[in-house]
C-alpha positions in Angstrom: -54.2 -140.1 -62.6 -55.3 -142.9 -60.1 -55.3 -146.6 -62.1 -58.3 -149.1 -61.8 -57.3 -152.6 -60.5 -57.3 -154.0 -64.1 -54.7 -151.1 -65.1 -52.4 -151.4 -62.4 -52.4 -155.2 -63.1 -51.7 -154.6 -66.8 -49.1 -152.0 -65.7 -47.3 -154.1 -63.6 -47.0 -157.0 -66.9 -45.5 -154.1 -68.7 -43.3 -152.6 -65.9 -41.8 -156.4 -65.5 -41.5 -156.5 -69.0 -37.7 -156.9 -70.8 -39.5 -154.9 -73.7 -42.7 -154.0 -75.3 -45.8 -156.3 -75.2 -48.6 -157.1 -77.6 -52.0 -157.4 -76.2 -51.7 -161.0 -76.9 -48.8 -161.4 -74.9 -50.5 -159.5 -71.9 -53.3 -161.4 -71.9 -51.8 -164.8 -71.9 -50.0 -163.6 -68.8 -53.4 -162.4 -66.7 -55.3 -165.2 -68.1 -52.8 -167.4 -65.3 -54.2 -165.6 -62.9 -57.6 -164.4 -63.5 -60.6 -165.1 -66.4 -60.6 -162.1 -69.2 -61.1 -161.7 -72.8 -58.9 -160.8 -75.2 -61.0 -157.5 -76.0 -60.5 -156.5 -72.5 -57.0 -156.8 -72.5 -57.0 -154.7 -75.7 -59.7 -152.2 -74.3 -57.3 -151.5 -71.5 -54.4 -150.9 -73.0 -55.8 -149.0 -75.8 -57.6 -146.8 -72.8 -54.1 -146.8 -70.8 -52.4 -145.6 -74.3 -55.0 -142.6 -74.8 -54.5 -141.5 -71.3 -50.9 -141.6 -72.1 -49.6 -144.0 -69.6 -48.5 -145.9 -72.2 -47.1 -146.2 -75.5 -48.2 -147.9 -78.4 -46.1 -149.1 -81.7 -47.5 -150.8 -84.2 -45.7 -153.8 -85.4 -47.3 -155.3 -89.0 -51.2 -155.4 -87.9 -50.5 -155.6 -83.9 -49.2 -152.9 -81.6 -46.9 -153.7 -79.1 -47.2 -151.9 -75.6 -45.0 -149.6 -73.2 -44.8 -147.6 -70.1 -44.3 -144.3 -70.7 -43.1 -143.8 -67.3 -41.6 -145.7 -64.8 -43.7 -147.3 -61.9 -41.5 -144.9 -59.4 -42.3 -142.1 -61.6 -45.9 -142.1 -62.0 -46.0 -142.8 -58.2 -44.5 -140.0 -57.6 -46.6 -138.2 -59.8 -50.3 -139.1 -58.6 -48.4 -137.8 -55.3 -47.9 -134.5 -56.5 -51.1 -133.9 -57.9 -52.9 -135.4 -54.8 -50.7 -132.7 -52.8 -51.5 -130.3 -55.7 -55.2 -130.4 -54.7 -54.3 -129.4 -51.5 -55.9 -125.6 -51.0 -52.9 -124.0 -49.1 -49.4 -124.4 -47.7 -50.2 -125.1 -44.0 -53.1 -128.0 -45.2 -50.4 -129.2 -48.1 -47.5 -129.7 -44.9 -50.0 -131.2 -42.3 -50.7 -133.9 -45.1 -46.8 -134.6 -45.7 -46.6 -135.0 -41.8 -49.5 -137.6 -42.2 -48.1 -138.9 -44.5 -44.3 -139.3 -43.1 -46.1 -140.8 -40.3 -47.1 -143.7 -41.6 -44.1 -144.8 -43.1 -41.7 -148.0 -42.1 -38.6 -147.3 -40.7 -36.7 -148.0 -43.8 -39.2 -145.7 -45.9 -38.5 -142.4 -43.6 -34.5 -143.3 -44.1 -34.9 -143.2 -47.9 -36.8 -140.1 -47.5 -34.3 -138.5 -45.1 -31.4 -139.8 -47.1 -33.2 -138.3 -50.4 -33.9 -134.7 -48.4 -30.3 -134.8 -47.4 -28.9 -135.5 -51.5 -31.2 -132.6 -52.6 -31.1 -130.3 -49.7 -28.1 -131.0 -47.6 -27.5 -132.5 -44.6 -25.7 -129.9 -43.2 -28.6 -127.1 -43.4 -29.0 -124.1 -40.4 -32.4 -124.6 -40.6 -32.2 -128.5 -40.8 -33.2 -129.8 -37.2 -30.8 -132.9 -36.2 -31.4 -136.2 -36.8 -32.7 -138.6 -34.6 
């Protein structure tokens, strides 16, 4: 599931996080950056937590807040079900090739270098590396 801008900015408090968060402590943080109320901040992350995107733990009358995945995980995620909506093989491989093709340098090594460590390098149908 795709995340607002609010979300992701929320998110990214938690990700950075050395442990859970209480709402207050989330807010203090975007209220360096940007004007919002309290009840926003709680709003969100009470919406992020029934999506399941987070967790929440109460702690005496306050919950405190965590990812339930890592930011590399639910990446990878909306990427599968992007390609998931995809209606058959041939449209699903055209939109990887898009995709490749708009990667740095370094990104389509880490690709490769992941392909390799789950695939092989040394594959006969594997065409040779540039």
């Amino acid at each position: 599931m795709a995340l607002g801008e609010l979300e992701r900015d929320v998110m990214d408090r938690l990700w950075a996080a050395d442990g859970p968060l209480t709402v207050r402590e989330v807010h203090e943080q975007l209220a360096e950056h940007r004007k919002i109320a309290y009840t926003t901040v709680m709003t969100v992350l009470d919406r992020l937590a029934k999506k399941h995107v987070v967790r929440q733990e109460r702690e005496g009358r306050a919950f405190r807040y965590t990812p339930a995945a890592t930011r590399e995980q639910m990446v990878a995620e909306l990427m599968l079900d992007a390609l998931g909506g995809v209606p058959t093989v041939d449209d699903r491989q055209a939109a990887l090739v898009h995709f490749i093709g708009g990667v740095s340098p370094a990104e389509a090594a880490a690709l490769r270098e992941a392909l390799d460590a789950l695939t092989g390098p040394e594959r006969p149908d594997a065409p040779p590396a540039p």
